[in-house]
PDB file of N, CA, C and O in Angstrom, chain B, residues numbered from 101:
ATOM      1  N   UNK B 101       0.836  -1.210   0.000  1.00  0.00           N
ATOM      2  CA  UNK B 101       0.000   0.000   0.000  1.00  0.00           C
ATOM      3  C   UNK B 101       0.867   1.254   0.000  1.00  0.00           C
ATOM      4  O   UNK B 101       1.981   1.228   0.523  1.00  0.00           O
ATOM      5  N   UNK B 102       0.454   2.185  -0.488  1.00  0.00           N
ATOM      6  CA  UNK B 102       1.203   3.278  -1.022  1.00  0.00           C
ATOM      7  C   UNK B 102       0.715   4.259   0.435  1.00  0.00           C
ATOM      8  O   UNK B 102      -0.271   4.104   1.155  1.00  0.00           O
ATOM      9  N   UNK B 103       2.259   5.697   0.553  1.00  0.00           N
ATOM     10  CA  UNK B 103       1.385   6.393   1.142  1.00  0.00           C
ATOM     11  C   UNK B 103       0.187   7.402   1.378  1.00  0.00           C
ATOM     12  O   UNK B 103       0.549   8.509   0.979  1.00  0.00           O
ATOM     13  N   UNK B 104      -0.924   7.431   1.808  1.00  0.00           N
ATOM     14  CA  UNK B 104      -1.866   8.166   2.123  1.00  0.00           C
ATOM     15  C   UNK B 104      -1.213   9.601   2.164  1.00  0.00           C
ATOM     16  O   UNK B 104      -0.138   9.903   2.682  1.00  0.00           O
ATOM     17  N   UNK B 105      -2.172  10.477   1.451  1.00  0.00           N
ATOM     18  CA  UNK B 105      -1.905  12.142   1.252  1.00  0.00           C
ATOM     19  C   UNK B 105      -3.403  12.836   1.778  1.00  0.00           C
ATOM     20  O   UNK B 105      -4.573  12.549   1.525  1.00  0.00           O
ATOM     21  N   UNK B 106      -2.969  13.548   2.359  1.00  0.00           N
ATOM     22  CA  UNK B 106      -4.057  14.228   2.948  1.00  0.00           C
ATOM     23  C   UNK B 106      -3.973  16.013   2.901  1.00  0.00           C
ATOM     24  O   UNK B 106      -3.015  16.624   3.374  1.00  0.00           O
ATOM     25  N   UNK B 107      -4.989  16.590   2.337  1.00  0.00           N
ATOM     26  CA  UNK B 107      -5.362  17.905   2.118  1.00  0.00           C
ATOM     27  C   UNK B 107      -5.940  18.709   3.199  1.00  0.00           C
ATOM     28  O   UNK B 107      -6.949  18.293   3.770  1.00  0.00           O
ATOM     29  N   UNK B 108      -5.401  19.814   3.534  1.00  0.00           N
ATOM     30  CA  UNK B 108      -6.760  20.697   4.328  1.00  0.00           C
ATOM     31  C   UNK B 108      -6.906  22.143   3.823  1.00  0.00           C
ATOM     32  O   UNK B 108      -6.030  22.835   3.304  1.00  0.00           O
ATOM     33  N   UNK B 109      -8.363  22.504   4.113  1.00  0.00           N
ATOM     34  CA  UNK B 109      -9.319  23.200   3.200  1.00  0.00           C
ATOM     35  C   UNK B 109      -8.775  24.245   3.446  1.00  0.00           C
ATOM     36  O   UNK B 109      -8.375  24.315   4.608  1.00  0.00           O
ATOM     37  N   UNK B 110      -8.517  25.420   2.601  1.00  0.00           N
ATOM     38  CA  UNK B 110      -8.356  26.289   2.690  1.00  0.00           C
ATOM     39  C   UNK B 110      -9.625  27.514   2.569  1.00  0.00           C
ATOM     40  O   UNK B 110      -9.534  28.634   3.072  1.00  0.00           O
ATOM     41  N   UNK B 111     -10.541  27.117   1.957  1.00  0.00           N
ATOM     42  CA  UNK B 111     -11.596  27.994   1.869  1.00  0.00           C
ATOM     43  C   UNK B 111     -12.684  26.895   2.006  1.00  0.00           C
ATOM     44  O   UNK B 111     -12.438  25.700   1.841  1.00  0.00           O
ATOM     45  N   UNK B 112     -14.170  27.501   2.388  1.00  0.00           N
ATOM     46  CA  UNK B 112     -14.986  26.828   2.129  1.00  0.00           C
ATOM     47  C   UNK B 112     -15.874  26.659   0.790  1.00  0.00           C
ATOM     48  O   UNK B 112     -16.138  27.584   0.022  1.00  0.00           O
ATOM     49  N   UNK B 113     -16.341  25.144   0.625  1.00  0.00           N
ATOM     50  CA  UNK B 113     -16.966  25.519  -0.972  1.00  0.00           C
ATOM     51  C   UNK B 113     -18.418  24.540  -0.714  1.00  0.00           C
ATOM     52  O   UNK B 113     -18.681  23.482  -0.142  1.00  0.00           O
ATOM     53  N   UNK B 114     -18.910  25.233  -1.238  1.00  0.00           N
ATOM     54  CA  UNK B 114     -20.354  24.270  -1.675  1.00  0.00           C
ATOM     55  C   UNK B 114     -20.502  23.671  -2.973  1.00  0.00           C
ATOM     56  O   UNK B 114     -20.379  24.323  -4.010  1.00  0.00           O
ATOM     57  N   UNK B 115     -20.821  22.172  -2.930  1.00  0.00           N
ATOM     58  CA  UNK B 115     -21.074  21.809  -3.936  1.00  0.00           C
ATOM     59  C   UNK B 115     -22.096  22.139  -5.122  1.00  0.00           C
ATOM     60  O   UNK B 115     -23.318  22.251  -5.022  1.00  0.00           O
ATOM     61  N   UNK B 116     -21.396  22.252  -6.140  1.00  0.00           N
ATOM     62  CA  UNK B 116     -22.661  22.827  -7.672  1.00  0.00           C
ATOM     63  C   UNK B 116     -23.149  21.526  -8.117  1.00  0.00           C
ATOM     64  O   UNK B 116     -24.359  21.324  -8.220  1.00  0.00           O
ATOM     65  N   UNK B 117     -22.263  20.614  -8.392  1.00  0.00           N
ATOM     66  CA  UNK B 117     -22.974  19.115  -8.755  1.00  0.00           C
ATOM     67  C   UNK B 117     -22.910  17.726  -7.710  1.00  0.00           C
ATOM     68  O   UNK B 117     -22.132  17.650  -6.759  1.00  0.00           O
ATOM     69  N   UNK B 118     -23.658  16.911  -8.005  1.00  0.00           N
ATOM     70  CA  UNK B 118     -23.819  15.823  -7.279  1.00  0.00           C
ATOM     71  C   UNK B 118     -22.422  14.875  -7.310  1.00  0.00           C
ATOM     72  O   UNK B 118     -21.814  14.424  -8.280  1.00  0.00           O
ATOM     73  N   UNK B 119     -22.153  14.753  -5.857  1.00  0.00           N
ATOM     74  CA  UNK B 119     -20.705  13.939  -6.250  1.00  0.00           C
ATOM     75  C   UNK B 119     -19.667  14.970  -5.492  1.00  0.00           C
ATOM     76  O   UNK B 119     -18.588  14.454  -5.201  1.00  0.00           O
ATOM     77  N   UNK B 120     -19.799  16.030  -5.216  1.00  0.00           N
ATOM     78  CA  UNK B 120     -18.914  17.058  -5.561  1.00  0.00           C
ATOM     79  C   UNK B 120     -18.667  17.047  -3.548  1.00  0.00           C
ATOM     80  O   UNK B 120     -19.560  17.172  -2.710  1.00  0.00           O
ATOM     81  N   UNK B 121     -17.285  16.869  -3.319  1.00  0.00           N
ATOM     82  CA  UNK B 121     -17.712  17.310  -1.562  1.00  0.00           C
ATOM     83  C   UNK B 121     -17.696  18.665  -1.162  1.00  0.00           C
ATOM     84  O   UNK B 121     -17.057  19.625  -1.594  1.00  0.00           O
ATOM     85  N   UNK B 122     -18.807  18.519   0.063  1.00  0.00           N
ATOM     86  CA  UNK B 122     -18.483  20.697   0.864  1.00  0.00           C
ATOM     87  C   UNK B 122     -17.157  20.735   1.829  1.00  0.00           C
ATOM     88  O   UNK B 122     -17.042  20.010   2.817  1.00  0.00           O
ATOM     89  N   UNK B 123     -16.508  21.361   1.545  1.00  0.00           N
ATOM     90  CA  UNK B 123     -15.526  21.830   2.374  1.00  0.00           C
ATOM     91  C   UNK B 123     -15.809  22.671   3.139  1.00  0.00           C
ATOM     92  O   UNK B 123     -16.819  23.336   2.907  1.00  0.00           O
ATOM     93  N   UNK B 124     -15.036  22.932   4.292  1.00  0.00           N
ATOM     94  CA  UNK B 124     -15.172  23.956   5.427  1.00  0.00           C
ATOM     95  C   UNK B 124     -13.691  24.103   6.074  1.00  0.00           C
ATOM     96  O   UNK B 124     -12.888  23.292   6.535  1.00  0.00           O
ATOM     97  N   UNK B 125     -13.698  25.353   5.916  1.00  0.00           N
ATOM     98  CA  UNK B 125     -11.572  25.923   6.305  1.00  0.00           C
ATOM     99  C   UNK B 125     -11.611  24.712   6.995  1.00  0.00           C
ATOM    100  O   UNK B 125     -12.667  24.113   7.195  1.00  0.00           O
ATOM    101  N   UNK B 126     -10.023  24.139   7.540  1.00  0.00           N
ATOM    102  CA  UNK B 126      -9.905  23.595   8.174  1.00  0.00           C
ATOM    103  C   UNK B 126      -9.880  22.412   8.133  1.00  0.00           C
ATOM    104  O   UNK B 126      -9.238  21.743   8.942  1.00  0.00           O
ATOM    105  N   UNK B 127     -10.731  21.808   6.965  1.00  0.00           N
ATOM    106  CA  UNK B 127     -11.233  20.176   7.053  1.00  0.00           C
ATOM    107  C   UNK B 127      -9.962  19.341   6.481  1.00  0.00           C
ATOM    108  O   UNK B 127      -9.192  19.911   5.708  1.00  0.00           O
ATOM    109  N   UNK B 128      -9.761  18.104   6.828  1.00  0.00           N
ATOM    110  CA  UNK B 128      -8.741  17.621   6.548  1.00  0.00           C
ATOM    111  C   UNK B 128      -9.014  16.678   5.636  1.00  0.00           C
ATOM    112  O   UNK B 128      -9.825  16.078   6.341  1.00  0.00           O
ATOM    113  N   UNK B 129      -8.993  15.915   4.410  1.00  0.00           N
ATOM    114  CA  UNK B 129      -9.482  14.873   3.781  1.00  0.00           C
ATOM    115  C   UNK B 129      -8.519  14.028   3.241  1.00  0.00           C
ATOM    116  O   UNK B 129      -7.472  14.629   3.003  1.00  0.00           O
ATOM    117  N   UNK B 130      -8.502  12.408   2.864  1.00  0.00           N
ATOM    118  CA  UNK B 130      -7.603  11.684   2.345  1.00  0.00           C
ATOM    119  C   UNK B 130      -7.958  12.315   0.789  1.00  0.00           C
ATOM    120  O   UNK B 130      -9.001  12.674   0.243  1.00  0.00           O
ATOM    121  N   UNK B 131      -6.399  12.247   0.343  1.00  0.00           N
ATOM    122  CA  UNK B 131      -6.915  12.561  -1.588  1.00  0.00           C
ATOM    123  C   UNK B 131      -6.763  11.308  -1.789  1.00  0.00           C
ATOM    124  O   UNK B 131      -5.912  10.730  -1.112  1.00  0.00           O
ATOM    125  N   UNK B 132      -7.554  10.545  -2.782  1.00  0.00           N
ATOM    126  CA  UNK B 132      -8.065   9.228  -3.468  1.00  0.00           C
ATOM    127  C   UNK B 132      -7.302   9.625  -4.414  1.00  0.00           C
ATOM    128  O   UNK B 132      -6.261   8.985  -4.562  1.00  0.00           O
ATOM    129  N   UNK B 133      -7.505  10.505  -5.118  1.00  0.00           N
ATOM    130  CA  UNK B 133      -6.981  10.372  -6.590  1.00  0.00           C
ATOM    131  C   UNK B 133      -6.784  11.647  -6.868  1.00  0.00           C
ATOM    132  O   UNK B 133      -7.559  12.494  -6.424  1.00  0.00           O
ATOM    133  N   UNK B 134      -5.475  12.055  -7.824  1.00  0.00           N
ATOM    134  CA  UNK B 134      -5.063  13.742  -8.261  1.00  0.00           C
ATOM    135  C   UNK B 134      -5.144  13.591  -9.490  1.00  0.00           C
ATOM    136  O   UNK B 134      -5.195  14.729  -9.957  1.00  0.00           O
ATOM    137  N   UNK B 135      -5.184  12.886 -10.263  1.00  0.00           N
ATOM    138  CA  UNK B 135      -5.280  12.825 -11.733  1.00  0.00           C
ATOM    139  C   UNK B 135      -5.507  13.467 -12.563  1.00  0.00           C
ATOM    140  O   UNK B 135      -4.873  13.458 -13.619  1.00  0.00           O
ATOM    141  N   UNK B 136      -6.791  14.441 -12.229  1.00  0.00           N
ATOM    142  CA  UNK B 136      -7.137  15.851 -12.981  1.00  0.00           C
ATOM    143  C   UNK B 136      -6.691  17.121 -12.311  1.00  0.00           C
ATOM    144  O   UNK B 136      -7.451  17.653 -11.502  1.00  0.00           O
ATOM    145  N   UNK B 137      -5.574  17.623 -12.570  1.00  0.00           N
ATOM    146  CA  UNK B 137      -5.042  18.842 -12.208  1.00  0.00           C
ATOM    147  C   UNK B 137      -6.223  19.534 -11.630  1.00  0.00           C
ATOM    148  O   UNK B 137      -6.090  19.331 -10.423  1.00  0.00           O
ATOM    149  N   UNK B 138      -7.375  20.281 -11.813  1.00  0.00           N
ATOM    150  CA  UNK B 138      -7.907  20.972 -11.293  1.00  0.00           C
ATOM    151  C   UNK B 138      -9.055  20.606 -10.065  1.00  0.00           C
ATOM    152  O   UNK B 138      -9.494  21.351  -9.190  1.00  0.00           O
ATOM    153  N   UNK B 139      -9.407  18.972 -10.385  1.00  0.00           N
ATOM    154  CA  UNK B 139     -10.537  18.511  -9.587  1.00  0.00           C
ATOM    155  C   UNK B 139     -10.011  16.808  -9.049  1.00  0.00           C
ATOM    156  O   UNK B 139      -9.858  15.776  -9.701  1.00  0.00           O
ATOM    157  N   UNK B 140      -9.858  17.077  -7.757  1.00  0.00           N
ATOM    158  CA  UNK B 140      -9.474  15.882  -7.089  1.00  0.00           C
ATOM    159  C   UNK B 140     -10.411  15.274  -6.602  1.00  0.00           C
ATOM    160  O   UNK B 140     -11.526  15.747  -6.824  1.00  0.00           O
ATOM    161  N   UNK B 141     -10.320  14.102  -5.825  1.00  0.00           N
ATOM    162  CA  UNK B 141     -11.248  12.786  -5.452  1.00  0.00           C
ATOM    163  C   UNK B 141     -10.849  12.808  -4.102  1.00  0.00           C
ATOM    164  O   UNK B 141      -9.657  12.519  -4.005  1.00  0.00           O
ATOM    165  N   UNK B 142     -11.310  13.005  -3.191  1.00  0.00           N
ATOM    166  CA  UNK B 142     -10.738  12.943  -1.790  1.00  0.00           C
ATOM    167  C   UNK B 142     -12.148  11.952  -0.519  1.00  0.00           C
ATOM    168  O   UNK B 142     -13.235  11.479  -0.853  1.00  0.00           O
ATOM    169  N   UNK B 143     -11.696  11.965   0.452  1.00  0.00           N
ATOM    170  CA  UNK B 143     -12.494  11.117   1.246  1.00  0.00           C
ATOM    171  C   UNK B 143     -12.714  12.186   2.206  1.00  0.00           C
ATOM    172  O   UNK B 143     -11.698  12.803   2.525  1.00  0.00           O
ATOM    173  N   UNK B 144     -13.962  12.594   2.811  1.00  0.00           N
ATOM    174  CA  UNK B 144     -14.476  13.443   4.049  1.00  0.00           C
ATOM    175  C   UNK B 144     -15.645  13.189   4.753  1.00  0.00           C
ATOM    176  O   UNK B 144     -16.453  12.469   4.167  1.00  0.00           O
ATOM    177  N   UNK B 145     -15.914  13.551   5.741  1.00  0.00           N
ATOM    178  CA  UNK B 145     -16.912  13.080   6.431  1.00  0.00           C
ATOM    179  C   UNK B 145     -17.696  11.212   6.073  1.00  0.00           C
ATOM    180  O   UNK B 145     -18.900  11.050   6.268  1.00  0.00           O
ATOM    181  N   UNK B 146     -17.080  10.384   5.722  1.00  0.00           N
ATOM    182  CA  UNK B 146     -17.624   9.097   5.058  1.00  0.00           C
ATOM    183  C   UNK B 146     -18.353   9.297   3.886  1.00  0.00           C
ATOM    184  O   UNK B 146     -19.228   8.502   3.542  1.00  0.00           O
ATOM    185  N   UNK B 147     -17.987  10.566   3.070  1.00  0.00           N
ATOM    186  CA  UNK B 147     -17.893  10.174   1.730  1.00  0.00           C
ATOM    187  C   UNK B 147     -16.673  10.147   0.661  1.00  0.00           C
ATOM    188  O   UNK B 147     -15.490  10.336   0.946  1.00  0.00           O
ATOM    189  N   UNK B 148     -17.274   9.835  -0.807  1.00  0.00           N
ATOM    190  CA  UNK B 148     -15.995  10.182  -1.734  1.00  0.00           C
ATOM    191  C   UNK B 148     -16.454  11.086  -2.429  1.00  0.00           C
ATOM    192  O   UNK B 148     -17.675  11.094  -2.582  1.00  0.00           O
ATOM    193  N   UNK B 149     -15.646  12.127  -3.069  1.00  0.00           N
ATOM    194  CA  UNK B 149     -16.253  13.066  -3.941  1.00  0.00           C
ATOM    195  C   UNK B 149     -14.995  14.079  -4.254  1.00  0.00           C
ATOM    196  O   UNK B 149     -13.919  14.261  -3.683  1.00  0.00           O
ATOM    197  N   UNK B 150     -15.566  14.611  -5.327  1.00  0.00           N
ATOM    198  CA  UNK B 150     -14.318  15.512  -5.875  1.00  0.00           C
ATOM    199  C   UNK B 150     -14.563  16.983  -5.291  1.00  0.00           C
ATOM    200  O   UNK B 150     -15.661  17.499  -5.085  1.00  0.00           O
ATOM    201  N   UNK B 151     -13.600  17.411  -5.121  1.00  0.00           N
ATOM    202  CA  UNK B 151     -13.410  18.590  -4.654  1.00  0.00           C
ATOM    203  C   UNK B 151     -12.287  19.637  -5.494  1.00  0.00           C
ATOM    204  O   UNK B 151     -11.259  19.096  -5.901  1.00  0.00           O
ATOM    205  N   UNK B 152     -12.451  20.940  -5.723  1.00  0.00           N
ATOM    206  CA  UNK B 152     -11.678  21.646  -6.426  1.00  0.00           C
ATOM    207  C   UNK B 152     -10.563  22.086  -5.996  1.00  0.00           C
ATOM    208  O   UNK B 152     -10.602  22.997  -5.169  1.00  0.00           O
ATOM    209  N   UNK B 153      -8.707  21.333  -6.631  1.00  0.00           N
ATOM    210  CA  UNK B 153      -7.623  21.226  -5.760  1.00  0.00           C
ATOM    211  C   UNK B 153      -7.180  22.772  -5.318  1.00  0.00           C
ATOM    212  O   UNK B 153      -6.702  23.062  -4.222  1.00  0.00           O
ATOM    213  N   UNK B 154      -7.395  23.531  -6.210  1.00  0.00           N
ATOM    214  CA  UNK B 154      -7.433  25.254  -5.948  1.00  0.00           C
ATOM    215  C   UNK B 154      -7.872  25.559  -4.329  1.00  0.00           C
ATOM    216  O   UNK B 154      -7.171  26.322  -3.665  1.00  0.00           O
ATOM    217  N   UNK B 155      -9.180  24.857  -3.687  1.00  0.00           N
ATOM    218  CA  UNK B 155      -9.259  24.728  -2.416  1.00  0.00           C
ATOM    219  C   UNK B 155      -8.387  24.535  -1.182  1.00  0.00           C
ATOM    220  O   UNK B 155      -8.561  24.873  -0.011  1.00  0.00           O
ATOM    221  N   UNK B 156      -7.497  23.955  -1.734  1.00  0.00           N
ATOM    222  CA  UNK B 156      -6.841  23.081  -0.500  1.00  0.00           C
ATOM    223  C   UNK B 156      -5.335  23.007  -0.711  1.00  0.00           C
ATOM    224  O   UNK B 156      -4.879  22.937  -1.852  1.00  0.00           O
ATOM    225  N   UNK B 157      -4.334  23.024   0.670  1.00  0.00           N
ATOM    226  CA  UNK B 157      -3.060  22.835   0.450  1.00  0.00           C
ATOM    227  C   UNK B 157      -2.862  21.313   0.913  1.00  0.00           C
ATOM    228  O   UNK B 157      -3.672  20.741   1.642  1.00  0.00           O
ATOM    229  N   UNK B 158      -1.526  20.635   0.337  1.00  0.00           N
ATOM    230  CA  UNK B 158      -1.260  19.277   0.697  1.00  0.00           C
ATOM    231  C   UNK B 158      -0.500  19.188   2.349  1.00  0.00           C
ATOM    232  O   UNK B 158       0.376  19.955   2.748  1.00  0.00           O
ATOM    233  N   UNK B 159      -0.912  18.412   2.878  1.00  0.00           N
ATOM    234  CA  UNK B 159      -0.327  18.586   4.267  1.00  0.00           C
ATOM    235  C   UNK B 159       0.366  16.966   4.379  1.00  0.00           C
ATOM    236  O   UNK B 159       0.977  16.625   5.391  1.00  0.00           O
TER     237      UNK B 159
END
């Protein structure tokens, strides 16, 4: 198993489409997948969903 990368929010965002996770400053999430430069796959609150990487620094 590879290592786990984890993001925290830098701004808050609400989701526009289904799928999409809400962030809130502060939140910390596993990234699943970076693949698309602008929109990542991360894990938060017990879901999966993409979130916009512009949001968030890598910690």
């Amino acid at each position: 198993p590879g290592k786990k990368c984890y993001a925290r929010a830098l701004y808050d965002y609400d989701p526009c489409e289904e799928g999409e996770l809400q962030l809130q400053v502060g939140d910390v999430m596993e990234i699943v997948s970076r693949e698309d430069p602008g929109w990542w796959y991360g894990y938060l609150r017990g879901k999966v969903g993409l979130f916009p990487s512009n949001y968030v620094e890598v910690v």
